[in-house]
C-alpha positions as CSV (number, residue, x, y, z in Angstrom):
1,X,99.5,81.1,185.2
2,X,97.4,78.5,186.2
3,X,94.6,81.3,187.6
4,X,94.7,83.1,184.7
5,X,93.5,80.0,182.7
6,X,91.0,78.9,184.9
7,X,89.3,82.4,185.0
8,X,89.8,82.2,181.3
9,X,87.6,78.7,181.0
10,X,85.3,80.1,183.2
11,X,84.7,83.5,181.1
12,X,84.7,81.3,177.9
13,X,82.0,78.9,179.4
14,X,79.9,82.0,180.8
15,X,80.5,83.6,177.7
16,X,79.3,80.8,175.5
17,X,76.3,79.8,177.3
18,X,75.1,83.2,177.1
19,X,76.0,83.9,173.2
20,X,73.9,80.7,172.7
21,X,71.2,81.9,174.9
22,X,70.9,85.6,173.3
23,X,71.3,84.2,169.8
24,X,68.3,81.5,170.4
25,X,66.2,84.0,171.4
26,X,67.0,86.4,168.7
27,X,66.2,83.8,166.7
28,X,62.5,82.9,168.5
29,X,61.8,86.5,168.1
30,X,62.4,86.1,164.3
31,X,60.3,82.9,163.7
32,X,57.4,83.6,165.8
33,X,57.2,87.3,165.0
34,X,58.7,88.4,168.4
35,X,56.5,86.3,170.2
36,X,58.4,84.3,172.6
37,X,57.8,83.4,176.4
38,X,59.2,85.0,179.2
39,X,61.0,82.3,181.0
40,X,62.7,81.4,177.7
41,X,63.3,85.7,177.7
42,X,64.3,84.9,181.5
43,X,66.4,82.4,181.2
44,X,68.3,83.4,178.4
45,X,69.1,87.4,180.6
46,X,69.8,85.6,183.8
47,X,72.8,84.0,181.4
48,X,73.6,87.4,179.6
49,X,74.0,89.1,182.7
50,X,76.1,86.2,184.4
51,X,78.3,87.1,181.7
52,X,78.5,90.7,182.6
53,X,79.5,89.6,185.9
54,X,82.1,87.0,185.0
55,X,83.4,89.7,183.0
56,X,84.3,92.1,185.6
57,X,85.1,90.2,188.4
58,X,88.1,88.4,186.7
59,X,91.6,89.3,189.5
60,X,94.1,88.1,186.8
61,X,92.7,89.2,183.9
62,X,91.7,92.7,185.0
63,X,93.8,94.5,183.4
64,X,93.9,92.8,180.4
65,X,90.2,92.9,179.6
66,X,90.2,96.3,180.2
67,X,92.9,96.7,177.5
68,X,91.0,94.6,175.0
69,X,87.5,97.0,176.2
70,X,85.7,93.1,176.3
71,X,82.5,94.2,178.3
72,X,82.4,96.9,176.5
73,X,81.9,95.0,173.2
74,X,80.0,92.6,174.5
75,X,77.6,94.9,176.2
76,X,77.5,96.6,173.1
77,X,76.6,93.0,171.2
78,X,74.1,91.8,173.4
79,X,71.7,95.3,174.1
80,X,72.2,95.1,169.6
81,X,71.1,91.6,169.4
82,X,68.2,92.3,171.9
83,X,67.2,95.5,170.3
84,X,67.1,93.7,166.7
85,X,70.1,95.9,165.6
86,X,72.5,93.2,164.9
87,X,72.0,90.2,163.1
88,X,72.5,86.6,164.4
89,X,75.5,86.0,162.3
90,X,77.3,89.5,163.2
91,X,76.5,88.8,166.9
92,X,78.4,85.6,166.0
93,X,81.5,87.4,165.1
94,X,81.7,89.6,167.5
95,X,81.8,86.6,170.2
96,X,84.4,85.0,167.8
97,X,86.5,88.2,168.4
98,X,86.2,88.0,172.0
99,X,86.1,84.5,172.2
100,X,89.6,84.5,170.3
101,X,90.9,87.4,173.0
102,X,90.3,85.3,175.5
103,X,91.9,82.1,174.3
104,X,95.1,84.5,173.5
105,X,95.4,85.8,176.9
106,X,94.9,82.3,178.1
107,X,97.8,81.6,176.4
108,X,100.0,84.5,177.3
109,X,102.4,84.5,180.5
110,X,101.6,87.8,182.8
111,X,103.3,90.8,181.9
112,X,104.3,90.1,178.6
């Protein structure tokens, strides 16, 4: 139990840092009419894709996060968000959502 919640806080912290990251620079690229600079652009990837990574290299949550298809919808929110397909306030929800799965199965005993 205790594994599962610290790979939980991990994936919450990864997972946070790059929402906040991806949704900054969505927001750059709105004020200064998609002009922004590339380590900002950088910096704000090399957190999106550590999320990918915490995603999918979870042991005690495998299964789980497979169930819930979380890097699936998170892929899907962050390649919106960087397209300009989603919003800032969708892509916001749609962390909530995962945000709120992962809290849950921190809070869940294994196998129930």
């Amino acid at each position: 139990m205790d594994n599962r919640k610290e790979e939980c806080r991990e994936l919450l912290s990864g997972l946070s840092a790059a929402h906040s990251a991806a949704a900054d620079l969505a927001a750059q690229r709105l004020m200064r009419n998609g002009l922004i600079s590339g380590e900002d652009e950088r910096n704000a990837w090399r957190l999106v894709n550590e999320s990918y990574r915490l995603l999918r290299n979870r042991i005690f949550l495998a299964h789980e996060l497979k169930e819930e298809n979380l890097l699936v919808r998170w892929l899907d929110a962050t390649q919106k968000i960087d397209h300009g397909r989603m919003d800032v306030r969708e892509f916001a929800t749609v962390y909530g959502q995962i945000n709120d799965a992962i809290v849950a199965l921190a809070m869940k005993s294994p196998g129930r």
